[in-house]
VOKEVEX-710333 format. One record per atom (N, C-alpha, C, CB): residue number from 1; residue in three letters; atom name; y negated, x, z. Coordinates in Angstrom, 3 decimals, padded with zeros to 6 digits, m for minus. Glycine has a CB too. Layout:
(NUM, "ALA", "CA", (Y, X, Z));
...
This chain:
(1, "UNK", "N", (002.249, 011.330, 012.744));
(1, "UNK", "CA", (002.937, 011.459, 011.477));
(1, "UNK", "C", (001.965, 011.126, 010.347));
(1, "UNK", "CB", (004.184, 010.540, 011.429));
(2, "UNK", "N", (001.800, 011.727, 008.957));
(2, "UNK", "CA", (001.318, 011.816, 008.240));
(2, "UNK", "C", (002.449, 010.718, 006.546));
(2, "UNK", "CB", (000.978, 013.408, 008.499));
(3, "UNK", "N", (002.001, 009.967, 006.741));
(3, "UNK", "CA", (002.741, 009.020, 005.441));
(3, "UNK", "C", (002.327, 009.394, 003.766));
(3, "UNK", "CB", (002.177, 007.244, 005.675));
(4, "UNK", "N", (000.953, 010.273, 003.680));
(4, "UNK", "CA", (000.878, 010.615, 002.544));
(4, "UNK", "C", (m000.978, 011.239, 002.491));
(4, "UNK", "CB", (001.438, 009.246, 001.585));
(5, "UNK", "N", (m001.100, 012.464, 002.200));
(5, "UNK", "CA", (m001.987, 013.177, 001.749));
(5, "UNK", "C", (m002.449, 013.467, 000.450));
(5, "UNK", "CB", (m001.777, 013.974, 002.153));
(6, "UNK", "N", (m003.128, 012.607, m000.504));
(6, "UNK", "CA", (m003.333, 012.925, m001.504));
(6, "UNK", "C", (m004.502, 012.101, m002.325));
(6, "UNK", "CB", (m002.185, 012.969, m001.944));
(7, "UNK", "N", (m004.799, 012.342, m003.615));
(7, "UNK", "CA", (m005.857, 011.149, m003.957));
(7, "UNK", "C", (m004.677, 009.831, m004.835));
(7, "UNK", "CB", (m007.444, 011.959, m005.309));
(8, "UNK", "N", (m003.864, 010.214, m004.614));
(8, "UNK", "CA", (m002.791, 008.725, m005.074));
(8, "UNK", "C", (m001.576, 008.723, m005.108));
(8, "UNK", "CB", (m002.869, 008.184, m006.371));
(9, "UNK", "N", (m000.320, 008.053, m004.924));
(9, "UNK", "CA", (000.979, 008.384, m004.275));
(9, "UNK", "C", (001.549, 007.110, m004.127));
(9, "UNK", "CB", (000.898, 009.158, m002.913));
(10, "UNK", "N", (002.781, 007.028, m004.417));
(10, "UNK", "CA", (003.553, 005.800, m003.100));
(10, "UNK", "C", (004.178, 006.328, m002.033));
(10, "UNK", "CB", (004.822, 004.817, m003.613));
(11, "UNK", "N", (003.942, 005.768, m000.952));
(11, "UNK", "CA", (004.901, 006.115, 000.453));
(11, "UNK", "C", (005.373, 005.168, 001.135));
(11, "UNK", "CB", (004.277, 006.819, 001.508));
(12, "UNK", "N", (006.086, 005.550, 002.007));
(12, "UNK", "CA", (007.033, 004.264, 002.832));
(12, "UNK", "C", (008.260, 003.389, 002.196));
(12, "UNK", "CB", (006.011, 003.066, 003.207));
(13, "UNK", "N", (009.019, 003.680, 001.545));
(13, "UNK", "CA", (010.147, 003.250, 001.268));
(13, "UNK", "C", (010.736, 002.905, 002.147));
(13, "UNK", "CB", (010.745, 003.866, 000.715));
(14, "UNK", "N", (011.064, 001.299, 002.068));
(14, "UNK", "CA", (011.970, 000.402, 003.099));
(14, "UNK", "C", (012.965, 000.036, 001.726));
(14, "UNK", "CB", (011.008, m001.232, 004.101));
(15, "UNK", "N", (014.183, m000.298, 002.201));
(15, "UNK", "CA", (015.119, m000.823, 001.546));
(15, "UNK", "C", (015.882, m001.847, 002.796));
(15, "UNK", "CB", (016.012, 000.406, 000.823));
(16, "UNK", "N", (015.898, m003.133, 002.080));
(16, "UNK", "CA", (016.133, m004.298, 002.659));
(16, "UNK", "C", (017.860, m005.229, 001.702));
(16, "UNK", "CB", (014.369, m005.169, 002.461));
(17, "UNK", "N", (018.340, m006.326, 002.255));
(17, "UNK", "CA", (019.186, m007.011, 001.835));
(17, "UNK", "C", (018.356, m008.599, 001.416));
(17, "UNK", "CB", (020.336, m006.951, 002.937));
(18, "UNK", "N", (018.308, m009.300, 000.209));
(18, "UNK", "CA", (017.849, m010.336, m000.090));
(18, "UNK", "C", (018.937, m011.070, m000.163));
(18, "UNK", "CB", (017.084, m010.318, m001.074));
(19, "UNK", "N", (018.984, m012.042, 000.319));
(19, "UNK", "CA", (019.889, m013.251, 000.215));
(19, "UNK", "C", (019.022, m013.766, m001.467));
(19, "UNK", "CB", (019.717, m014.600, 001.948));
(20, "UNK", "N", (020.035, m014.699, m001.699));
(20, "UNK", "CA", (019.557, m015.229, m003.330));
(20, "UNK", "C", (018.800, m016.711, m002.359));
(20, "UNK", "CB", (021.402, m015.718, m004.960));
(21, "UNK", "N", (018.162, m017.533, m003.482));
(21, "UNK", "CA", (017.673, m018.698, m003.353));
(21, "UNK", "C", (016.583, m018.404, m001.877));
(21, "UNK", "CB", (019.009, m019.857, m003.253));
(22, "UNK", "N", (015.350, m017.466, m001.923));
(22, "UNK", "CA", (014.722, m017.227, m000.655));
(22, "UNK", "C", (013.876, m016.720, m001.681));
(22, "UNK", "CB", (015.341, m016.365, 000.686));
(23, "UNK", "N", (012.204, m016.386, m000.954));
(23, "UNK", "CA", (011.080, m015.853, m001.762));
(23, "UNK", "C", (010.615, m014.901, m000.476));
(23, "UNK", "CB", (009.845, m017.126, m002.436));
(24, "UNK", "N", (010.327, m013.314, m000.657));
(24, "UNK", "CA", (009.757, m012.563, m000.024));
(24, "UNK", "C", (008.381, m012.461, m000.050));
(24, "UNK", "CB", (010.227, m011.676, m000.219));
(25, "UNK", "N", (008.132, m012.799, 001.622));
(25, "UNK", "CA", (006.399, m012.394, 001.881));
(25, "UNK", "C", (006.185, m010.999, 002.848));
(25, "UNK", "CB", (005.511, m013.863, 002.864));
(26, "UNK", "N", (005.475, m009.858, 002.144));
(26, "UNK", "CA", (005.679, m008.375, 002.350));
(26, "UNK", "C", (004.088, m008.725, 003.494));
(26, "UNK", "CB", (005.624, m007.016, 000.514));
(27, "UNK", "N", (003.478, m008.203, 004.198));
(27, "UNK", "CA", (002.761, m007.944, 005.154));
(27, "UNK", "C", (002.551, m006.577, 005.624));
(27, "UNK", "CB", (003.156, m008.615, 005.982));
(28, "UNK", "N", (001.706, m005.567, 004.863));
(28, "UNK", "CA", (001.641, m003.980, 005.379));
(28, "UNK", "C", (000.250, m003.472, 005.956));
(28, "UNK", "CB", (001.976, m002.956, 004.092));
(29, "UNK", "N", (000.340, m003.005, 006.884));
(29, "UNK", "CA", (m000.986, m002.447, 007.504));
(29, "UNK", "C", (m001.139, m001.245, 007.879));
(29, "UNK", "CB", (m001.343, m003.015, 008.533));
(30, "UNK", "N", (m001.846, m000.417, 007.807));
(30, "UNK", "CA", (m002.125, 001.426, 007.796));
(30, "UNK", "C", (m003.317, 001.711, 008.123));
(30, "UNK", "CB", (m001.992, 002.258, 006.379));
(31, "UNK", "N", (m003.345, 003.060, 009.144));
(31, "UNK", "CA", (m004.415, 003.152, 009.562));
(31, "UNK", "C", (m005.058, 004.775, 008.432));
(31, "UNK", "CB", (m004.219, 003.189, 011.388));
(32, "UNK", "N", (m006.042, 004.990, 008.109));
(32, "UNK", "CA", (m006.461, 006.463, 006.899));
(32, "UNK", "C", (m007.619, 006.636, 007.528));
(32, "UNK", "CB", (m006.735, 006.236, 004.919));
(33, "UNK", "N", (m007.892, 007.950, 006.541));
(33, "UNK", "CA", (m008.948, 008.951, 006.801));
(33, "UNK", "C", (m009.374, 009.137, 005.475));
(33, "UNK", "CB", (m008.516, 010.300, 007.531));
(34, "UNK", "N", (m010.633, 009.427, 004.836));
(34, "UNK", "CA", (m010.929, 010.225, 003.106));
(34, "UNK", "C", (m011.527, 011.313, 004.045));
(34, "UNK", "CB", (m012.306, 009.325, 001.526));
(35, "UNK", "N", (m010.971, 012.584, 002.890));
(35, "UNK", "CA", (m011.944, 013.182, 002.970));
(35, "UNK", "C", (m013.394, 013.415, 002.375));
(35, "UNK", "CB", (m011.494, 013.801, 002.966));
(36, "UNK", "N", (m013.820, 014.343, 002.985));
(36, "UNK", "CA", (m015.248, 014.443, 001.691));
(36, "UNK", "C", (m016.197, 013.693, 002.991));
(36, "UNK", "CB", (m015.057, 013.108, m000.426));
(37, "UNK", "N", (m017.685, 013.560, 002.342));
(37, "UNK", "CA", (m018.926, 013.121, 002.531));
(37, "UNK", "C", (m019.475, 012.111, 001.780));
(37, "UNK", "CB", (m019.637, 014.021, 002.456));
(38, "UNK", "N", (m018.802, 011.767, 000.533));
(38, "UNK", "CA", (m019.621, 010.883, m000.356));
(38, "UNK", "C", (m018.823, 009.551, m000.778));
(38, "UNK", "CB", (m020.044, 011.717, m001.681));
(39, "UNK", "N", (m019.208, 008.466, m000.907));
(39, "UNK", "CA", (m018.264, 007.297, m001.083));
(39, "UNK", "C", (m016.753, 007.338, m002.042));
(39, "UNK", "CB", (m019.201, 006.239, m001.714));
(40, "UNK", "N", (m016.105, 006.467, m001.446));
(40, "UNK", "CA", (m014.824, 006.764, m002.533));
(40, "UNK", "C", (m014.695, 005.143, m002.129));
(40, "UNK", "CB", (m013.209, 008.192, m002.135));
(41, "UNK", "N", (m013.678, 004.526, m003.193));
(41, "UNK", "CA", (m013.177, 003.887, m003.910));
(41, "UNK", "C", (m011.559, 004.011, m003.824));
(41, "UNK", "CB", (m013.786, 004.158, m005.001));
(42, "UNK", "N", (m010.897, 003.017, m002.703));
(42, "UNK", "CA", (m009.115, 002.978, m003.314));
(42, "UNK", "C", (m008.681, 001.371, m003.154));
(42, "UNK", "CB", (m007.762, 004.147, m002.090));
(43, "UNK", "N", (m007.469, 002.121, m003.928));
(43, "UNK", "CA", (m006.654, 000.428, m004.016));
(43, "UNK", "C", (m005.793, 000.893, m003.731));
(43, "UNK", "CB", (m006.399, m000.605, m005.291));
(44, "UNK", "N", (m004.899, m000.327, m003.007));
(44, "UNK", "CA", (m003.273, m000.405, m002.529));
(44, "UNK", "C", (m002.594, m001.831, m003.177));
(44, "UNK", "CB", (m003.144, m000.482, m000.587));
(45, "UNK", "N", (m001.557, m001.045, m003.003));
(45, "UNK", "CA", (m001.174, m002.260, m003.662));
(45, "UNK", "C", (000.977, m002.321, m003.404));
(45, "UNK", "CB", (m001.913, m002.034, m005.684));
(46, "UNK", "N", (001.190, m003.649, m002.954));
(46, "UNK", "CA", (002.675, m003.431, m002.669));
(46, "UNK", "C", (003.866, m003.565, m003.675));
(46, "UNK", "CB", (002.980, m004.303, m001.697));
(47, "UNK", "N", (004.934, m002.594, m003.617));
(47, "UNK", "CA", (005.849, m002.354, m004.775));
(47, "UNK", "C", (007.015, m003.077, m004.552));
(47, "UNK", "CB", (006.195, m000.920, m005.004));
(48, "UNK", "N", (007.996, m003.976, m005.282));
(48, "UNK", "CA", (009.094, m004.426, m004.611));
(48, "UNK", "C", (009.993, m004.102, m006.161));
(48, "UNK", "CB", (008.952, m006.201, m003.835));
(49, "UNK", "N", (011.212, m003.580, m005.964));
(49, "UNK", "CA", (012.433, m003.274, m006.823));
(49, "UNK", "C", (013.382, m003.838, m006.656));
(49, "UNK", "CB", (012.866, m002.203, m006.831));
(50, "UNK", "N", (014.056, m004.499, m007.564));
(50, "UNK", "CA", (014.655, m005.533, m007.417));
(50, "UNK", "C", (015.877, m004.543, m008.486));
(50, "UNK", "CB", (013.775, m007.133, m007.838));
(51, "UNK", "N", (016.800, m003.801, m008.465));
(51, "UNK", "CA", (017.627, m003.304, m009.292));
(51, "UNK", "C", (017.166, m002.783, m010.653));
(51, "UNK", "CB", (018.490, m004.181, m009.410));
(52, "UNK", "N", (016.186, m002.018, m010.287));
(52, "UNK", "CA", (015.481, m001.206, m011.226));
(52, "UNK", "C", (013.933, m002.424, m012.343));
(52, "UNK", "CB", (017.112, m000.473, m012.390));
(53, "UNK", "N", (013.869, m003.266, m011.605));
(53, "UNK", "CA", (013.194, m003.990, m011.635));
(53, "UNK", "C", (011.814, m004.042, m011.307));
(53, "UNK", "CB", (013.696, m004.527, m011.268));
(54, "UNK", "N", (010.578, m003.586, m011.488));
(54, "UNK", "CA", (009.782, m003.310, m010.657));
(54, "UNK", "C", (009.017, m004.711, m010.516));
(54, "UNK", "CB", (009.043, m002.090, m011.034));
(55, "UNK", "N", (007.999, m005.159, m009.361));
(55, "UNK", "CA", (006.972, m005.926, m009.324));
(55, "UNK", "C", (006.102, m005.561, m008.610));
(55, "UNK", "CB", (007.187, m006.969, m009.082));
(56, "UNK", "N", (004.828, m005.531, m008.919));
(56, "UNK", "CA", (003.573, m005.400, m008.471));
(56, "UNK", "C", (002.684, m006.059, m007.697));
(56, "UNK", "CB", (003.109, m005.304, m009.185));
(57, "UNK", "N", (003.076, m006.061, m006.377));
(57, "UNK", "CA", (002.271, m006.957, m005.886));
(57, "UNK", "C", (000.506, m007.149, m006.265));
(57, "UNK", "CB", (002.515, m006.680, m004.570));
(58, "UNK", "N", (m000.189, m008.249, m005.480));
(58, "UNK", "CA", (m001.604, m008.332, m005.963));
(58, "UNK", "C", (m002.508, m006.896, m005.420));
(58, "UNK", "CB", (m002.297, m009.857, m005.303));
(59, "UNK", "N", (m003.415, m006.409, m005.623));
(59, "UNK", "CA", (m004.669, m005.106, m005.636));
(59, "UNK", "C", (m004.847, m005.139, m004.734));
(59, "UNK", "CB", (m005.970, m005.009, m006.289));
(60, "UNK", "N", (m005.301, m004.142, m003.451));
(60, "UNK", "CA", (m006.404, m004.842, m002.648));
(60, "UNK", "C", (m007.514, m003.795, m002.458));
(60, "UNK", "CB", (m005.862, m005.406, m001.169));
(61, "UNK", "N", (m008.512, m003.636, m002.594));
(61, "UNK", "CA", (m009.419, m002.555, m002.235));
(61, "UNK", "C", (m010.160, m002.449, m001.436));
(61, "UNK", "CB", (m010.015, m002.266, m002.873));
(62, "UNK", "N", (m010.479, m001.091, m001.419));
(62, "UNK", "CA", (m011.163, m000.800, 000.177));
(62, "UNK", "C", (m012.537, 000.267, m000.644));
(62, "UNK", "CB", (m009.677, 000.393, 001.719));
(63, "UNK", "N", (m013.567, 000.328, 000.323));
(63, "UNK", "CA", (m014.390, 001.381, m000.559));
(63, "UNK", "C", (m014.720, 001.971, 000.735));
(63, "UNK", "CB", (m015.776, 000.870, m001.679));
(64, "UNK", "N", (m014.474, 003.139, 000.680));
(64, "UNK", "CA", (m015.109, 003.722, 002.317));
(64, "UNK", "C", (m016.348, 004.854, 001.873));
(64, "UNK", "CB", (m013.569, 004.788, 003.485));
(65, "UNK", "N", (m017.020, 004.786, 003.242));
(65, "UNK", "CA", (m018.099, 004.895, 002.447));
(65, "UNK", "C", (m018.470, 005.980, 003.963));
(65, "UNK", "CB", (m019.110, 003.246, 001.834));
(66, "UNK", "N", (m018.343, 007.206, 003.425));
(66, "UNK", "CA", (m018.299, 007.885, 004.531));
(66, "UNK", "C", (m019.945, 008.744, 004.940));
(66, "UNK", "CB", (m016.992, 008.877, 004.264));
(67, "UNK", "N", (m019.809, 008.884, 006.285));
(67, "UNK", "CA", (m021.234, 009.596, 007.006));
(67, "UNK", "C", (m021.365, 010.784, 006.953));
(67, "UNK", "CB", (m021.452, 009.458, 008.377));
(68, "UNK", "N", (m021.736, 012.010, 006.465));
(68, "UNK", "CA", (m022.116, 012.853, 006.733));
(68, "UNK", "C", (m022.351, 013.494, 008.550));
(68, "UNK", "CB", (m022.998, 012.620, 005.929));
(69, "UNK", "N", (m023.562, 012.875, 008.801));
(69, "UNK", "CA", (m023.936, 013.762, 010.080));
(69, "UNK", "C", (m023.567, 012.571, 011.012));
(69, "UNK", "CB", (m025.717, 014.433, 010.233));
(70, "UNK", "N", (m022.574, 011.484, 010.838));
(70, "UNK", "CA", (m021.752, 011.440, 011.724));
(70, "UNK", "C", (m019.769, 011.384, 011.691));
(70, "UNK", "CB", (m022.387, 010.406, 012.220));
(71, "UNK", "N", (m019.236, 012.361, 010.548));
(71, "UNK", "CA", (m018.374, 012.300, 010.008));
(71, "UNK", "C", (m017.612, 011.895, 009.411));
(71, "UNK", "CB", (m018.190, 012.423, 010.200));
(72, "UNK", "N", (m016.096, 011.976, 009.352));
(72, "UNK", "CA", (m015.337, 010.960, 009.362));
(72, "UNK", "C", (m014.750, 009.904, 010.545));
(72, "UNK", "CB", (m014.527, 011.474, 008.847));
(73, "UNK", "N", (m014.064, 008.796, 010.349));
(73, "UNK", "CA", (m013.474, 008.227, 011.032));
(73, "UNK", "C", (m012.341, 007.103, 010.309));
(73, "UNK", "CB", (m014.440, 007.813, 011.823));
(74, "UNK", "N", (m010.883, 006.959, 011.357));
(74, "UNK", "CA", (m009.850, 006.281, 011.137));
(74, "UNK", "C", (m009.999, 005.084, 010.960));
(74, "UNK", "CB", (m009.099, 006.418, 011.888));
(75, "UNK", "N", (m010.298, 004.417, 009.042));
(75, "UNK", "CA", (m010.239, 002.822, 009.039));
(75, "UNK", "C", (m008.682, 002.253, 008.666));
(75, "UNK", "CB", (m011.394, 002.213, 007.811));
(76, "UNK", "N", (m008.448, 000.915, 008.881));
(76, "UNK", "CA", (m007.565, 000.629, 008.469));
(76, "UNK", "C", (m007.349, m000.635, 007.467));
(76, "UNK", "CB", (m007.044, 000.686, 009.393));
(77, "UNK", "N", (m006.461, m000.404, 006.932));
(77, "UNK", "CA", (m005.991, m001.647, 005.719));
(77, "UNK", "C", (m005.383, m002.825, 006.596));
(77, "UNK", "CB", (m004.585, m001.047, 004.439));
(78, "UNK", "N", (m005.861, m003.562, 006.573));
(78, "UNK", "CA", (m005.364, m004.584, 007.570));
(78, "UNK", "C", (m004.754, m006.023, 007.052));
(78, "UNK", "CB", (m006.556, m004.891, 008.468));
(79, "UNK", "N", (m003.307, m006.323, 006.984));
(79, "UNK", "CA", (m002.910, m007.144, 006.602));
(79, "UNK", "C", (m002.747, m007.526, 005.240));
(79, "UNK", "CB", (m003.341, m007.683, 007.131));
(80, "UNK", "N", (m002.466, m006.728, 004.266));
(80, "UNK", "CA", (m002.320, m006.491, 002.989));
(80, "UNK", "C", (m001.115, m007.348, 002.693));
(80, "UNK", "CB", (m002.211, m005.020, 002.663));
(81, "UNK", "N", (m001.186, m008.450, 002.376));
(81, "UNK", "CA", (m000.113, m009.655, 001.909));
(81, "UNK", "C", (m000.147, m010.090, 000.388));
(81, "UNK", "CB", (m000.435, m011.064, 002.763));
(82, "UNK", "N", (001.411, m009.864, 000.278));
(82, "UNK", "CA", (002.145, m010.770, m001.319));
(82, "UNK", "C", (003.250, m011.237, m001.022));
(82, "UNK", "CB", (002.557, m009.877, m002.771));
(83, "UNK", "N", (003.250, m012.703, m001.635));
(83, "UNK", "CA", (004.726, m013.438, m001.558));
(83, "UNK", "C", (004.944, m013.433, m002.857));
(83, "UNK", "CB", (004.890, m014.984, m000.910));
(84, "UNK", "N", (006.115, m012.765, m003.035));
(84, "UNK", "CA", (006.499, m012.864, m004.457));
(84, "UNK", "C", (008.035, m014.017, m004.613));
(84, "UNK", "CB", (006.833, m011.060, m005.010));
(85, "UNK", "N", (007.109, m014.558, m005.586));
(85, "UNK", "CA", (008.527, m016.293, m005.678));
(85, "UNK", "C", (008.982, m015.550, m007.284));
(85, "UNK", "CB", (007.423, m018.984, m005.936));
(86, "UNK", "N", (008.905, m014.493, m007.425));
(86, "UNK", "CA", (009.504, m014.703, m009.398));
(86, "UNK", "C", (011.209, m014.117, m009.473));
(86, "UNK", "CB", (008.239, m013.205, m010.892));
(87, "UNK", "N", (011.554, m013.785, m007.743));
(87, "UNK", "CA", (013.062, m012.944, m007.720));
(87, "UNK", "C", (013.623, m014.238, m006.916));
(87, "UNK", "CB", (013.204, m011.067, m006.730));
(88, "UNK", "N", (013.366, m015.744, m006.840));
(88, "UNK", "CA", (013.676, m016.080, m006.066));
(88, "UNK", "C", (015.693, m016.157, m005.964));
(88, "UNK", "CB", (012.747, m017.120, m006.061));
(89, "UNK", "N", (016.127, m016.365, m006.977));
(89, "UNK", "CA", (017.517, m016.022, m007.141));
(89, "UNK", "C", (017.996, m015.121, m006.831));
(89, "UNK", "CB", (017.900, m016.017, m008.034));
(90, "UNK", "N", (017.661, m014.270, m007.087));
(90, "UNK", "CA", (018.122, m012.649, m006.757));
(90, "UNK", "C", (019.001, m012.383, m005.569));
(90, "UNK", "CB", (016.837, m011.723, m006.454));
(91, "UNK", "N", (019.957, m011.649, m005.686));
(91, "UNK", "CA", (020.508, m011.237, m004.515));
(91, "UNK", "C", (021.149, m010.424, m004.760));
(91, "UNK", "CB", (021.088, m011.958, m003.825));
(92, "UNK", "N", (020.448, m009.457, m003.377));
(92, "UNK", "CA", (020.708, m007.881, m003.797));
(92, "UNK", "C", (019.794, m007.077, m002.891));
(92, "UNK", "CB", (020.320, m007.506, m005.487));
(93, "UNK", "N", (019.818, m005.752, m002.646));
(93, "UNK", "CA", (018.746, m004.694, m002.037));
(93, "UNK", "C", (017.968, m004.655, m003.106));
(93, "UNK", "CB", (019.230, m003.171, m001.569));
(94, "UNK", "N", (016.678, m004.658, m002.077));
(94, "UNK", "CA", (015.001, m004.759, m002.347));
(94, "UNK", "C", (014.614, m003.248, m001.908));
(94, "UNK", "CB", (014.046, m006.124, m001.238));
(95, "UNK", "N", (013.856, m002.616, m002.648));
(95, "UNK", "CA", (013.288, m001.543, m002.316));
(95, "UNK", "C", (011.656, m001.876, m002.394));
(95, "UNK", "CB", (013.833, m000.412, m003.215));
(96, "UNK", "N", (011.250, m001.599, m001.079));
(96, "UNK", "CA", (010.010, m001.190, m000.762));
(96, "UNK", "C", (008.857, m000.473, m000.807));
(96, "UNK", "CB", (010.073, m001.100, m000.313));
(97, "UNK", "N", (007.641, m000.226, m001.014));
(97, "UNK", "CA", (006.808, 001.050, m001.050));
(97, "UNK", "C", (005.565, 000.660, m001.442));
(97, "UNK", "CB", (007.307, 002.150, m001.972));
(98, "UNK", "N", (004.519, 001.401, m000.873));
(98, "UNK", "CA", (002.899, 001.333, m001.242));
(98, "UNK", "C", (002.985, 001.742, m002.416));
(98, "UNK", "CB", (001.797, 002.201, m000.435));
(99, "UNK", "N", (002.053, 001.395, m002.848));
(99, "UNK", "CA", (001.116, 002.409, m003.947));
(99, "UNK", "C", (m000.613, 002.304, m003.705));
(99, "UNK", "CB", (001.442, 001.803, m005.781));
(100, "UNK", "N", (m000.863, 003.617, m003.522));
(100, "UNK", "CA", (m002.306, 003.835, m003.222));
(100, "UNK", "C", (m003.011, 005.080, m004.389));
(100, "UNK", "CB", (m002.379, 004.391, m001.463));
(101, "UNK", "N", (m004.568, 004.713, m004.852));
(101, "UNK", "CA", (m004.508, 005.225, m005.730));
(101, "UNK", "C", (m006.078, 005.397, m005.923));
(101, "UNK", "CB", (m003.654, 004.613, m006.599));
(102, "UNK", "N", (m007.156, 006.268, m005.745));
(102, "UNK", "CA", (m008.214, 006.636, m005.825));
(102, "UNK", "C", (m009.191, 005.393, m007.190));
(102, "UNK", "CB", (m007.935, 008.313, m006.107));
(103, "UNK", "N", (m009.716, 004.686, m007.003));
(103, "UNK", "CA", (m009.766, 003.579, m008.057));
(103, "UNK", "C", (m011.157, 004.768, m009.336));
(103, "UNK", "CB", (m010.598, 001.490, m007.032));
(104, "UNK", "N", (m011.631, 005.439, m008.576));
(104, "UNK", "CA", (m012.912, 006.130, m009.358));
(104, "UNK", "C", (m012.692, 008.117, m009.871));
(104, "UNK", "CB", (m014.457, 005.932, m007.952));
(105, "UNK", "N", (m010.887, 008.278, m009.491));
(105, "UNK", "CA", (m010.576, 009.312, m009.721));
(105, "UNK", "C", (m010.794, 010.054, m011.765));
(105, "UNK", "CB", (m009.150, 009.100, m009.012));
(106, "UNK", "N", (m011.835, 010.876, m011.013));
(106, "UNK", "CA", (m012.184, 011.638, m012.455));
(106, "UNK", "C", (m013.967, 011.858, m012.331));
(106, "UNK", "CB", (m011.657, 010.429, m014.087));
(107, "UNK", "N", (m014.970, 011.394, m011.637));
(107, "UNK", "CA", (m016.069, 010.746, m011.885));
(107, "UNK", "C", (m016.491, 011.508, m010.417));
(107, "UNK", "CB", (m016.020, 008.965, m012.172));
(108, "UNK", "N", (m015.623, 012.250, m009.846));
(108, "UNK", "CA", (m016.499, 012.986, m009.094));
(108, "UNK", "C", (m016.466, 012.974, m007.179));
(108, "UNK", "CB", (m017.842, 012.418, m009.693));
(109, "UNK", "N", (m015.117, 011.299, m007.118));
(109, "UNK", "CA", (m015.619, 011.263, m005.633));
(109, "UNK", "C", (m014.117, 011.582, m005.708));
(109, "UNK", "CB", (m016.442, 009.793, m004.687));
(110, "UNK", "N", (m013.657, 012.396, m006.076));
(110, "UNK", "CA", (m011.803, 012.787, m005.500));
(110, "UNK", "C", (m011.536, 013.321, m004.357));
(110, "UNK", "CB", (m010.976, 013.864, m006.308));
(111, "UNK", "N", (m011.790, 012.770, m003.304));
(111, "UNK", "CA", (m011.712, 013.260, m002.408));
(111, "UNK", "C", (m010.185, 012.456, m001.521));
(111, "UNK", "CB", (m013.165, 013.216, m001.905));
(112, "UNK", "N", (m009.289, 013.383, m001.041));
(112, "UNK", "CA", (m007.500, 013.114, m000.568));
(112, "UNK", "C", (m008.271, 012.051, 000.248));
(112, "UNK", "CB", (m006.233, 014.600, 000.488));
(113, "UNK", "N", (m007.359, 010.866, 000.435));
(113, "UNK", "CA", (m006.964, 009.777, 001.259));
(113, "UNK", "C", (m005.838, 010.117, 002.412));
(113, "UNK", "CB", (m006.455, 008.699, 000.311));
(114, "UNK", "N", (m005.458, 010.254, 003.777));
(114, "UNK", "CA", (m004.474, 010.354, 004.371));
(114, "UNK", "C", (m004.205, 009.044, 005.124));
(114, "UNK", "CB", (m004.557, 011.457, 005.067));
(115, "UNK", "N", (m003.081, 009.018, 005.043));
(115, "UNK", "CA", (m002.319, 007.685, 005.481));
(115, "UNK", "C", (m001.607, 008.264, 006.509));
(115, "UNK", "CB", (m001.325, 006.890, 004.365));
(116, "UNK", "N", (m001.653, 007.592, 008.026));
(116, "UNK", "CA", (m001.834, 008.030, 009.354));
(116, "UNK", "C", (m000.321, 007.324, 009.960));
(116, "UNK", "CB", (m003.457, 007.426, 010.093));
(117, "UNK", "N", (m000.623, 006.185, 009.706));
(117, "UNK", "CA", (000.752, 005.306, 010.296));
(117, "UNK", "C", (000.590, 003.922, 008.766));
(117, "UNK", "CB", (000.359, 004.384, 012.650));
(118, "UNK", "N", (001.905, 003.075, 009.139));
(118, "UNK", "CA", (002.714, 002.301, 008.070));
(118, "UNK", "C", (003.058, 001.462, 008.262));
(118, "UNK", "CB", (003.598, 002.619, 007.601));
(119, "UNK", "N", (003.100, 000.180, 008.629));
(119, "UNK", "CA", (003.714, m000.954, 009.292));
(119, "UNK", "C", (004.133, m002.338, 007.960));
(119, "UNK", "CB", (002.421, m001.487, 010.607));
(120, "UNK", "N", (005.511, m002.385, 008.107));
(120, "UNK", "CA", (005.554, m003.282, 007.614));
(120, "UNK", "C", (006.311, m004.683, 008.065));
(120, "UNK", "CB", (005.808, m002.805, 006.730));
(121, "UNK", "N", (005.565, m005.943, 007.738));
(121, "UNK", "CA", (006.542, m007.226, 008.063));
(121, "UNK", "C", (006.858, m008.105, 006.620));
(121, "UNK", "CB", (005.680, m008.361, 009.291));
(122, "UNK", "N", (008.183, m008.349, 006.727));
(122, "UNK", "CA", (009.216, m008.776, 005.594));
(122, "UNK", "C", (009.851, m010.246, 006.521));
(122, "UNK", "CB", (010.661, m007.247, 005.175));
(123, "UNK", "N", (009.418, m011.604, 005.638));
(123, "UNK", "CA", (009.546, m012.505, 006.087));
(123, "UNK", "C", (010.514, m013.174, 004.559));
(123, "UNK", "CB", (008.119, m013.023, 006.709));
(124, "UNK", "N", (011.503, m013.714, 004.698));
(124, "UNK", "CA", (012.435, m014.143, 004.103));
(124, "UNK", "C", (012.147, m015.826, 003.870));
(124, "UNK", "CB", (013.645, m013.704, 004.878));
(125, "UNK", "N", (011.939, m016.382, 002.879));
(125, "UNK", "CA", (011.776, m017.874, 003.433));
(125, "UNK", "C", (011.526, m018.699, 002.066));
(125, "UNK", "CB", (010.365, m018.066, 004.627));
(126, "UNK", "N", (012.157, m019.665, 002.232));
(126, "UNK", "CA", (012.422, m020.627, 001.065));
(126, "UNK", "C", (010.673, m021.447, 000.703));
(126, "UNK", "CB", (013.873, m021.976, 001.706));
């Protein structure tokens, strides 16, 4: 399965139930591909909606830095963590989702990112 082909996008929408008085810690890991031959530059970064509410989890970047005459190959984002304490009241459905996004798009290395698989862990906890 293919989660998203492009040089920037959100994918993976989870929608969850928050109890109030609790702080969410999001945990996402994905395995990608760039295309192209020449280095690129991305960031991910995790989305949480709180009733039209958005928050941004923290950046994280990756720079892949691809081979020519020995191709491409499948790296992965590994363990991409935010606890967000600023909804701790809240109670209500949480909507979920990446955001991934070419950090050097315009300048020449635009080359699509594919996102392969999606994993996420959602830990509830005071």
């Amino acid at each position: 399965m293919v989660w998203m082909q492009d040089i920037s996008g959100t994918f993976h929408d989870y929608i969850f139930y928050k109890p109030a008085n609790c702080n969410v810690t999001l945990t996402w890991s994905g395995s990608y591909s760039v295309a192209g031959s020449g280095p690129d530059i991305y960031v991910a970064a995790p989305m949480l909606t709180y009733n039209n509410d958005i928050v941004t989890g923290r950046v994280t970047q990756q720079t892949w830095i691809n081979s020519g005459p020995r191709g491409t190959s499948s790296q992965t984002f590994c363990g991409i963590t935010y606890t967000d304490s600023s909804k701790y009241s809240y109670d209500g459905a949480v909507k979920i989702n990446m955001s991934i996004w070419n950090k050097e798009y315009g300048t020449g290395t635009d080359d699509a990112i594919t996102i392969y698989n999606s994993v996420y862990k959602i830990i509830l906890h005071k």
